[in-house]
N, C-alpha and C positions, 0 to 999 in steps of 0.2 A: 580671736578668743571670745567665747559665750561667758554672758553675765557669772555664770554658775562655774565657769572654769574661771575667769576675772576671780573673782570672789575668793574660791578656795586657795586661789596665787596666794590675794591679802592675806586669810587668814595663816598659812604657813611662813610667813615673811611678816609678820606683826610681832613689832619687841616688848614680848611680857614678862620672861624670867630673868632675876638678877642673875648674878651669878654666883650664888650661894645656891641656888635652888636646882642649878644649871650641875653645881658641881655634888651634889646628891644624885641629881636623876642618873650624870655619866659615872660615877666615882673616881672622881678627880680635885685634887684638891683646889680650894680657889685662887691660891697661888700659882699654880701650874697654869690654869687658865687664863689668868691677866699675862703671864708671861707670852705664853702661845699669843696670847690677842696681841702685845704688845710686838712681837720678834717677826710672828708670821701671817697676821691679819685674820685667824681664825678665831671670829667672833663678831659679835654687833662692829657694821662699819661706820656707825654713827656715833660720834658721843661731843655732847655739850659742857661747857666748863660748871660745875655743881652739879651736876644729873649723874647718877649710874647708871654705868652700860646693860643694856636690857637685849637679852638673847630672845631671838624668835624660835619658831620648829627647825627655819633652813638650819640657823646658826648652830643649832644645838645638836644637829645631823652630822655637820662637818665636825663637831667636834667629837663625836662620838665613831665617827672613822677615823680619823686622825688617830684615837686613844685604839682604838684596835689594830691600826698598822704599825704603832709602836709596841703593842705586845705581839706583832707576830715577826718583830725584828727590826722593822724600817728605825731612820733618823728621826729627828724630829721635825727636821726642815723637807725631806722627801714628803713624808707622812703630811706633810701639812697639804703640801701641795696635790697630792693626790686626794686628800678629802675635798679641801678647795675645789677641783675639775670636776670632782664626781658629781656635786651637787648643784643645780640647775641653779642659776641667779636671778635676779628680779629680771623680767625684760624691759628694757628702757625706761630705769628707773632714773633718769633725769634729776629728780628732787633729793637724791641722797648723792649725786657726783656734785649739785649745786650746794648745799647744807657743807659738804669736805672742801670746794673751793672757796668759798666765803669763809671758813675756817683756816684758809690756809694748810687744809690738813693734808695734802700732796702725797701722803702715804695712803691713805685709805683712798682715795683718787684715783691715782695708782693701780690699786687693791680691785676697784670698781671696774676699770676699765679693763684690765687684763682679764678678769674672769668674762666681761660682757662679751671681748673678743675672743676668748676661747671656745665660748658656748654660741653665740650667734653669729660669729665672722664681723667682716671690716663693714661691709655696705650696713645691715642690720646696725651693729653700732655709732656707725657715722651716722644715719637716716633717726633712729630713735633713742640714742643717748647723746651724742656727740652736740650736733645741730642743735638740737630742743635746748641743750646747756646754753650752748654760746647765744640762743636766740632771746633766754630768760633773761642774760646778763645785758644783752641791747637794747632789751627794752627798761630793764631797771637804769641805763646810763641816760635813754631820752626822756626817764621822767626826772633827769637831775642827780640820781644817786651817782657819786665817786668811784668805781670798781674797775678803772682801766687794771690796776695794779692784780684782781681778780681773775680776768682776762686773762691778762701775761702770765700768770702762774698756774691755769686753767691749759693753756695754751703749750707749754712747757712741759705739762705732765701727759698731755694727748701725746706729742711729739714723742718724748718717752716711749709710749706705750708702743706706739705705730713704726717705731724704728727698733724694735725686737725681731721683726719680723726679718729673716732670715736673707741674704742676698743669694737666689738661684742659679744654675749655672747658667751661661751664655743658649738661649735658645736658637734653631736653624734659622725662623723666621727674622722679620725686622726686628732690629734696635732699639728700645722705645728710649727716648731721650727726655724727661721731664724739666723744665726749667723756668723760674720766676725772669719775667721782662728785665730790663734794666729799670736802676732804683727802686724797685718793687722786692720787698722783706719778708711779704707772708708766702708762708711754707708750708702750711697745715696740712693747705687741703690736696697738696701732690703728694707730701708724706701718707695720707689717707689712701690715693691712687695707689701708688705706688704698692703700699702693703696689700690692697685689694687684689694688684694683678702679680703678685704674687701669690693668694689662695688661688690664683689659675694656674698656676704654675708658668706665670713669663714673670720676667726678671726686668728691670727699667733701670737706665744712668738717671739717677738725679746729681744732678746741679745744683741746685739750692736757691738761696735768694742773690736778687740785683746780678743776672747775668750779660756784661756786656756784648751787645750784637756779633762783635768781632770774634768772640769765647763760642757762642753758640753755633753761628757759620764754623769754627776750626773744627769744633765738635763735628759738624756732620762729618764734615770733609773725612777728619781724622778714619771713621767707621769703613770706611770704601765702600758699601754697600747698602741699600734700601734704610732708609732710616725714617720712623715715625719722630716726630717731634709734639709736645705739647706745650706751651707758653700760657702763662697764669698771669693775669692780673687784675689784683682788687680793686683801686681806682682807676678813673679815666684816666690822672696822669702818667699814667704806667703804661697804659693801652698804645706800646709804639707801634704804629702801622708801619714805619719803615722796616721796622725787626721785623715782622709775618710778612710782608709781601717779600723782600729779599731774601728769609728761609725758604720761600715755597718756590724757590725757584731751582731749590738744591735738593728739596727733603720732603715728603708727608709731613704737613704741618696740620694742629687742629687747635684750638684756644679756648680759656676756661677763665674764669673768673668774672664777675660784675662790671669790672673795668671796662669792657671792650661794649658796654649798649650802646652808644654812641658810636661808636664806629665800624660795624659791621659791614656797614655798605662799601668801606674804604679797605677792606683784606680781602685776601686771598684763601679764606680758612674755614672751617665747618666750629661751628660755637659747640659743646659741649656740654650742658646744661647742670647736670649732676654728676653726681660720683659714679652712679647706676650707669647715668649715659657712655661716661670715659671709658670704664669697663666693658660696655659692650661694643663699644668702636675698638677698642685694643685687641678684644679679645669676644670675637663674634661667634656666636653658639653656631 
């Protein structure tokens, strides 16, 4: 993006009119419009406790299709949602999903996330909304701030977003099988996969978290045929080597997560690096 295309972004996405001002330009009253903001997220996605909500040009766009697809017959809830897709959203606007998590506001969160994945896809949004969040929240906990509880309900509302994504039919080629080690809980970032290699159109069994060794061997077995496998883990103590050397003896195994820098030299498995990487090993141009 050039400074000059940067720029014009800001300026159509900067929150200047109330919504009184809002409901003059569209002729709508401003009841209608707290309602719409309030039922279908059409409107500023930001608001602070004593501040009024302040529309920019995107905001004031969707609302002014919204108000034309309900005079040409649509619902209110259709209509919202087609003004929503129509109009392009911030690109990895990080600082308004962080401002709704610290607020606990999980609807406008939500709100954020669904529009960024509709308009930019999973990788796009994982690479410069998703990460930059959780990376802002890591570094506010190592200078002392409290925000696991941000985190977890930051975490909760991704998972959300990323498990709308549709389950495909069964493809010709391999099986791809996603699954968290034993005792290892996080989920995210194969929910993230997962929804990725489905804009490819392949479909993945996930498993979920803390999958016992015994659970993921039956699995393959179960599949009768070629099966990709991936195992995730965020710490070392998760990082079983026994689990990847005794899958790779049955399946395409490959590994993701932090957990495993330590013991690379002891598997049998190609590391993974990002989400971009997983994708293109699943699903190779």
């Amino acid at each position: 993006m050039t400074p000059s295309e940067k720029s014009a972004n800001s300026d159509v996405d900067e929150p200047l009119y109330t919504v009184r001002v809002v409901a003059e330009r569209v002729g709508v009253p401003t009841a209608t419009l707290r309602s719409w903001n309030q039922r279908y997220g059409v409107g500023p996605p930001e608001h602070s406790r004593g501040q009024h909500r302040l529309y920019s040009e995107t905001d004031i766009a969707v609302v002014r299709r919204m108000y034309e697809l309900i005079l040409e017959g649509a619902s209110p809830r259709s209509a919202a949602r087609t003004a929503v897709d129509s109009v392009r959203p911030a690109r990895g606007d990080a600082a308004a999903l962080l401002v709704a998590a610290f607020d606990f506001d999980v609807f406008t969160a939500g709100h954020l996330l669904d529009r960024h994945l509709r308009h930019f896809g999973v990788l796009d949004t994982w690479d410069l909304l998703i990460r930059p969040a959780f990376d802002a929240i890591a570094e506010r906990q190592a200078q002392g701030e409290s925000c696991i509880d941000v985190e977890h309900a930051l975490s909760w509302t991704v998972t959300r977003s990323l498990q709308r994504y549709p389950i495909p039919a069964p493809a010709e080629s391999a099986p791809i099988i996603l699954a968290c080690t034993p005792h290892e809980t996080h989920t995210l970032a194969l929910d993230a996969l997962r929804a990725a290699l489905v804009e490819r159109g392949r479909g993945a069994l996930m498993l979920g978290a803390d999958v016992p060794r015994s659970a993921l061997i039956e699995a393959v077995e179960r599949k009768g045929r070629p099966v990709a496998t991936m195992l995730w883990s965020q710490t070392q103590d998760t990082a079983d080597v026994d689990t990847v050397n005794d899958l790779a003896a049955r399946a395409s195994v490959s590994v993701g997560g932090p957990g495993w820098d330590a013991v690379m030299d002891q598997i049998q498995a190609p590391r993974l690096k990002n989400l971009r990487a997983a994708v293109d090993y699943f699903v190779p141009d």
